[in-house]
C-alpha positions as CSV (number, residue, x, y, z in Angstrom):
1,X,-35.4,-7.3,97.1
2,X,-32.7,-10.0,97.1
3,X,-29.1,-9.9,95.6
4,X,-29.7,-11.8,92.7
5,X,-32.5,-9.0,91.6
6,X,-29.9,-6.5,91.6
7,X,-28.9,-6.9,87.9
8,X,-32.1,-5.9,87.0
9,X,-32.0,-2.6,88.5
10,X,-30.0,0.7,87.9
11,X,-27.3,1.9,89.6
12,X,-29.3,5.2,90.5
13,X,-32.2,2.9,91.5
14,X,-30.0,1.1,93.7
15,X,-28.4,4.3,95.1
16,X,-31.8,5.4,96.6
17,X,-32.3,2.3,97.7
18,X,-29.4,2.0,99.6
19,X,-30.0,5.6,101.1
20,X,-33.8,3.9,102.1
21,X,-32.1,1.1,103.8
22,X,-29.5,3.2,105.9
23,X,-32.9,5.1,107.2
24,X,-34.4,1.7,107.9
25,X,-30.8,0.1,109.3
26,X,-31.0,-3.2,107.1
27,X,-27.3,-3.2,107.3
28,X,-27.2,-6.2,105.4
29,X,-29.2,-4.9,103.0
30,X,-27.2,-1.8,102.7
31,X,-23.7,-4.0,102.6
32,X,-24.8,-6.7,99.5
33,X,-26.3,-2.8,97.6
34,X,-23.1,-1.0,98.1
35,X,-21.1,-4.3,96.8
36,X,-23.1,-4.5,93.8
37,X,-22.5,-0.5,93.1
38,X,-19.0,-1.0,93.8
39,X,-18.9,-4.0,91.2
40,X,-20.1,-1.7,88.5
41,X,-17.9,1.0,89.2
42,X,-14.9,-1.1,88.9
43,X,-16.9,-3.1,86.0
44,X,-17.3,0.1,83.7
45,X,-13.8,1.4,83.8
46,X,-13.4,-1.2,81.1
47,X,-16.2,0.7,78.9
48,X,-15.3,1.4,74.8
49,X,-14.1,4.8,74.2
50,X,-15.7,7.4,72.4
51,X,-12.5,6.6,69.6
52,X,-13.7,2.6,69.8
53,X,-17.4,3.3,69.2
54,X,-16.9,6.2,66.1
55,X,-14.3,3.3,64.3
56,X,-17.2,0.5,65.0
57,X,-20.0,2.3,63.8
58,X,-18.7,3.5,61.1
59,X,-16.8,0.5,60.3
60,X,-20.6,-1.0,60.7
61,X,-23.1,1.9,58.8
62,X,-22.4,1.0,55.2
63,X,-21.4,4.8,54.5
64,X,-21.2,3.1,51.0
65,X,-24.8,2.3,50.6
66,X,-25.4,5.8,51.8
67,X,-24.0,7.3,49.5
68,X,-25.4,5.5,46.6
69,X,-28.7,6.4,47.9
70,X,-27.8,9.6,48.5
71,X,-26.5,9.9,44.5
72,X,-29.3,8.1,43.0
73,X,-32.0,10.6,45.0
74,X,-29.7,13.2,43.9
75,X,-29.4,14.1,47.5
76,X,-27.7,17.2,48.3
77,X,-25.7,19.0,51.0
78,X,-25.1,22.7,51.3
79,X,-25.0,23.7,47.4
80,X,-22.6,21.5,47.1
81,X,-23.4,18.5,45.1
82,X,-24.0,14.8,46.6
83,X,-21.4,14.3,49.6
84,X,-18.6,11.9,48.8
85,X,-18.1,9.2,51.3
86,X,-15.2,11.3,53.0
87,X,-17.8,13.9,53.7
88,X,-20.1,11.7,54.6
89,X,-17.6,9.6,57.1
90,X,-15.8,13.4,58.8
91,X,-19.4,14.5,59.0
92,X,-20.8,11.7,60.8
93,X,-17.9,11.4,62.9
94,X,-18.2,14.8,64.0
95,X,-21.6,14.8,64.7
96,X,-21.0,11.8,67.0
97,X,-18.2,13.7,68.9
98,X,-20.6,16.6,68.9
99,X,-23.6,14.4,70.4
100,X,-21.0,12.7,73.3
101,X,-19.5,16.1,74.1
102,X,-23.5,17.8,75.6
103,X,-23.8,18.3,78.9
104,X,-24.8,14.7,80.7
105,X,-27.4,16.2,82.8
106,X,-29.7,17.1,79.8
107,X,-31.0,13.8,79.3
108,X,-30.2,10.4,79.3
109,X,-31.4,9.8,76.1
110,X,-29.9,12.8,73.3
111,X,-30.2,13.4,69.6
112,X,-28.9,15.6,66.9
113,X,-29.4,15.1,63.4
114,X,-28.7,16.7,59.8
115,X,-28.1,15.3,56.7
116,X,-29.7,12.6,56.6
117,X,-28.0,11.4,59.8
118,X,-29.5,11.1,63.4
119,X,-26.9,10.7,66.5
120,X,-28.1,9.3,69.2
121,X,-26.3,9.7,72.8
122,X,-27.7,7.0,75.5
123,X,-26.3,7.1,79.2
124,X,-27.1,4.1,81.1
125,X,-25.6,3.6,84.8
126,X,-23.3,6.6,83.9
127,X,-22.1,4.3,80.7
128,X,-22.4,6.5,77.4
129,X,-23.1,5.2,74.1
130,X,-23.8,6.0,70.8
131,X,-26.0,5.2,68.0
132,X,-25.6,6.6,64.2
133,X,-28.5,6.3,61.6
134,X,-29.7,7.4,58.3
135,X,-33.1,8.0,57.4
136,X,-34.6,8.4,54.8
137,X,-38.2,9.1,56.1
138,X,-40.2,9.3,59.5
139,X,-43.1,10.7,60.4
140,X,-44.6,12.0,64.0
141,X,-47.8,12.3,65.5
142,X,-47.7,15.8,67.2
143,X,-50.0,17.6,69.4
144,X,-51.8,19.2,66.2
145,X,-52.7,15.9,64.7
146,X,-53.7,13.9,67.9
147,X,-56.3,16.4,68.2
148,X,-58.1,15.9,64.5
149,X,-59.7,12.6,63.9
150,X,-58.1,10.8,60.2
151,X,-60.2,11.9,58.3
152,X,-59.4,15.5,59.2
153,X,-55.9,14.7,59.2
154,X,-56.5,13.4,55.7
155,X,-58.9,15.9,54.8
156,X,-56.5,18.3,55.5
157,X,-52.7,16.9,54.2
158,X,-55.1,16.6,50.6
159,X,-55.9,20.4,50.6
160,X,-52.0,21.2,50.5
């Protein structure tokens, strides 16, 4: 491991590492680690707010376009008709408040979704960000279908 390899690791990574290296008293080692941790502490008080990232994203999403999809699917929320692009923007926006909020020891990687919408809350080096989209489709393979072959899968989906 030499400095210049450090960019390419994670600040947890480096963490144990530096712990390994204080066992192994590589005190050089352990001085260029801890400088490069303490670089991207100071580095990611300068991170975008939670208040930066919601105006970006959706500034960014096209709530517009959702919403024609959403009128010309005659896509509904609640009873309530086709969401206007207000509901669509305060519902969006809360859902990406909602997703920052969780607990940051569930995961690094989090998602909620509704609506239409999927939030996505990453944590990287103790750096959160966020990630809005809107689909309109997916499909997973689950335990159930990776044990059929296709054509049982097929054979089956037909029947319903």
């Amino acid at each position: 491991m030499v400095k210049d390899d450090f960019k390419f690791y994670s600040t947890d990574f480096l963490s144990n590492r530096l712990e390994l290296e204080l066992i192994n008293e590589n005190f050089e080692l352990v001085s260029e680690i801890n400088d490069e941790i303490n670089l991207r502490e100071i580095t990611y008080v300068k991170t975008m707010s939670l208040e930066s990232q919601i105006n970006i994203i959706i500034n960014s999403i096209g709530l517009e376009r959702i919403h024609l999809v959403m009128e010309n699917l005659n896509w509904c929320w609640r009873f309530s008709g086709v969401p206007t692009i207000d509901e669509l923007k305060t519902e969006a926006i809360s859902m990406l408040k909602e997703v920052w909020d969780c607990d940051e020891h569930l995961s690094h990687e989090l998602a909620i979704s509704g609506g239409g919408f999927k939030v996505t809350r990453l944590i990287y080096d103790g750096v959160k960000s966020l990630k809005l989209e809107f689909i309109l489709s997916d499909f997973m393979i689950d335990e159930d279908i990776l044990l059929m072959t296709e054509e049982e899968f097929y054979r089956v989906n037909n029947e319903e």
